[in-house]
DRENROBA-871320 format. One line per 5 residues: for each residue x, y, z of C-alpha. Coordinates in steps of 0.02 Angstrom, whole numbers. Last residue first. Example, Ala and Ser with C-alpha at 12.3 -4.5 7.8 and 13.67 -1.06 7.14 Angstrom:
BEGIN
684:-53:357  615:-225:390 .
***
This chain:
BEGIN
-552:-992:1362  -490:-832:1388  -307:-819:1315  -366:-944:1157  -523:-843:1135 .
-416:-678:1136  -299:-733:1008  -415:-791:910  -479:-623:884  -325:-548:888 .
-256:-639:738  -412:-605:644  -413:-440:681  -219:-408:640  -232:-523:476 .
-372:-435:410  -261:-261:413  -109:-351:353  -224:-401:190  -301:-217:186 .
-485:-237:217  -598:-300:85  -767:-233:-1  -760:-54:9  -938:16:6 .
-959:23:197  -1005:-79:329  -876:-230:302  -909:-404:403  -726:-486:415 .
-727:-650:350  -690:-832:408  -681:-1002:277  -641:-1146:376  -563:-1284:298 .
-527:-1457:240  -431:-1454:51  -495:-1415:-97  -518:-1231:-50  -328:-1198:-18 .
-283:-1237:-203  -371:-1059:-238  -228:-1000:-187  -286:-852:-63  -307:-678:-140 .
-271:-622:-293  -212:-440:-276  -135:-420:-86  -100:-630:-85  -180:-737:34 .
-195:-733:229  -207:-919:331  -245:-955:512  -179:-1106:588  -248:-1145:724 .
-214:-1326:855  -347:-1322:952  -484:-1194:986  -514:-1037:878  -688:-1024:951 .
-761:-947:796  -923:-833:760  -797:-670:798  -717:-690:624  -911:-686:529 .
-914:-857:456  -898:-925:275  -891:-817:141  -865:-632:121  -692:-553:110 .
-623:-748:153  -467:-768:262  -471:-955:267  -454:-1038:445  -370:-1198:447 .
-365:-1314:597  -217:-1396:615  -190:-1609:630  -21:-1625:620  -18:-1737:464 .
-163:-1597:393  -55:-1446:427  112:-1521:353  38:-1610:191  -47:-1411:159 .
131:-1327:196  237:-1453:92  100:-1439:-63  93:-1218:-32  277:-1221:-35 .
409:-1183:97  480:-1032:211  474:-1070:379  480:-934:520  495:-910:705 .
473:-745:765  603:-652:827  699:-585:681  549:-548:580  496:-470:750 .
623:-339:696  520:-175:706  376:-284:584  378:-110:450  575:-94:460 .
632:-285:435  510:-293:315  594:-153:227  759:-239:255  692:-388:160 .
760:-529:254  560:-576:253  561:-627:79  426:-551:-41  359:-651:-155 .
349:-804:-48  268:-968:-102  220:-1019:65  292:-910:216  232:-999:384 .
244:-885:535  264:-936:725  214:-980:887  84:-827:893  88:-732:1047 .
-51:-595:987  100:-455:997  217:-552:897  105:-626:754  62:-426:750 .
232:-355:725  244:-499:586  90:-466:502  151:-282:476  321:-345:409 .
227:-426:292  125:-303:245  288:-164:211  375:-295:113  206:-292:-15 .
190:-479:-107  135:-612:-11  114:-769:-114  8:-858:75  36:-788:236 .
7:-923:359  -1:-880:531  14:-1005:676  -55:-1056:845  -25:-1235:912 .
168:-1231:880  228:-1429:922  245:-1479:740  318:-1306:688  513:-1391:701 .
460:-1522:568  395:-1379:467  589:-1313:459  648:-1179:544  790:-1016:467 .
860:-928:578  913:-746:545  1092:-715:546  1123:-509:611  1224:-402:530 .
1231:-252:649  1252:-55:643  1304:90:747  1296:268:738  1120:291:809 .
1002:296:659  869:446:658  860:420:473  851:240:482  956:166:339 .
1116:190:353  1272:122:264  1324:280:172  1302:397:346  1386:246:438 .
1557:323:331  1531:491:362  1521:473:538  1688:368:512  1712:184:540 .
1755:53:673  1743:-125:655  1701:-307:725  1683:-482:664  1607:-624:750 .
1506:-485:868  1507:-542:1042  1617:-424:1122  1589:-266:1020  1381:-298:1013 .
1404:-297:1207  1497:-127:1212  1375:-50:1087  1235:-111:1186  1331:-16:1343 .
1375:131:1234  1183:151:1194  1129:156:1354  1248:273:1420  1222:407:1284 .
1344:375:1129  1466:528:1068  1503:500:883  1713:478:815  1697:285:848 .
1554:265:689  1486:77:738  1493:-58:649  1458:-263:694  1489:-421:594 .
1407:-589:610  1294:-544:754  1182:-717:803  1039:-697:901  1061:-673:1079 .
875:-640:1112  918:-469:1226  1042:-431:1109  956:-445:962  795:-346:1035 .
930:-236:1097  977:-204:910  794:-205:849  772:-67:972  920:30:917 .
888:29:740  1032:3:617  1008:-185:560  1073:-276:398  986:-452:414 .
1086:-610:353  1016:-773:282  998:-692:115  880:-690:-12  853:-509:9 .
1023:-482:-64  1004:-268:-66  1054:-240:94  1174:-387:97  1266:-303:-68 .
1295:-131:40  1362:-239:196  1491:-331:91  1534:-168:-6  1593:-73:172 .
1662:-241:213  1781:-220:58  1851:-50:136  1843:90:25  1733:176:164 .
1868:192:287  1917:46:416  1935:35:626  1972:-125:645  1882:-178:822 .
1982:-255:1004  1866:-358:1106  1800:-258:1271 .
***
């Protein structure tokens, strides 16, 4: 096991790790929940610093992530009870805590995903996170982030998608780069649409999909509609007239989801 610096909460990394919480724009995830830790492990993602409080007693399953966090972490320290109790933010938290670097892709990298979500001036961290727990469980090849509101290092994105922001791939670009990029490669484009176009269940969802989701207030850019499309609603039964946005997404996403699987 590699050595750790065990440090009080005056330490500067104690600072470091309270500014990254609140940086969403950076590359680096704060992480505290055990799953999303042994999600990290399991996907060897890359630990810049690791924490854990060395005065707790760990079950055996948690002492053995801990263990592997301790050799592979770039940086590793111990702290006080007290101390994690500042730096945590899951209230059933374990004692220990990561900073994990999230990739980054570029659209040249999405040229070979056949199955994508767009989610289009997103504002609320707790939808995207949503959309990302879903992308995950439908198999979708990845996530493209165009004009993003909300950025998914946000650690309340990180909490609402259980750290599939971590695992599934994601570029962050404009609408312009995102449009050029899904025409060149020759995409599909399905419209999230609260009436117009297509019941979702009307489509085949064939080739290369990429299904787009629009803004909680103001929907889609209306930019999208000049360009080729399909438009795809959800019939509604009742008096409300739209689902909510990560809602949509999760039928939609299934839906084609299940075409692609069966077909």
């Amino acid at each position: 096991m590699k050595k750790y610096l065990n440090i009080g909460k005056s330490h500067e990394v104690i600072s470091q790790i309270k500014k990254l919480k609140k940086n969403t724009s950076s590359d680096y995830i704060v992480v505290d929940d055990i799953t999303i830790l042994e999600y990290a492990l399991n996907h060897n993602l890359e630990i810049e610093m690791f924490l854990f409080a060395t005065d707790l007693t760990y079950t055996e399953s948690t002492q053995k992530i801990i263990d592997f966090y301790l050799e592979h972490a770039k940086e590793a320290y111990g702290i006080s009870a007290k101390t994690y109790e500042l730096l945590k933010e899951k209230e059933n938290a374990v004692g220990a805590l990561a900073v994990i670097k999230k990739r980054n892709y570029t659209l040249d990298e999405f040229a070979s995903k056949n199955f994508i979500v767009v989610c289009d001036h997103l504002e609320i961290p707790g939808n995207l996170g949503t959309i990302y727990r879903t992308a995950d469980a439908c198999g979708c090849d990845g996530m493209i982030i165009t004009d993003a509101i909300t950025n998914p290092n946000n650690p309340k994105v990180t909490a609402a998608s259980r750290g599939m922001n971590l695992l599934v791939p994601t570029c962050i670009t404009s609408f312009d780069e995102t449009i050029n990029f899904l025409q060149q490669n020759n995409y599909d484009i399905y419209l999230g649409e609260p009436e117009l176009g297509l019941p979702y269940n009307e489509y085949q969802y064939n080739n290369k999909v990429a299904i787009v989701v629009g803004n909680e207030r103001f929907g889609i850019n209306p930019k999208w509609y000049n360009q080729n499309h399909k438009k795809v609603f959800i019939p509604m039964y009742g008096e409300m007239p739209c689902l909510n946005v990560s809602i949509a997404c999760a039928i939609l996403l299934y839906e084609a989801a299940t075409k692609r699987n069966n077909k």
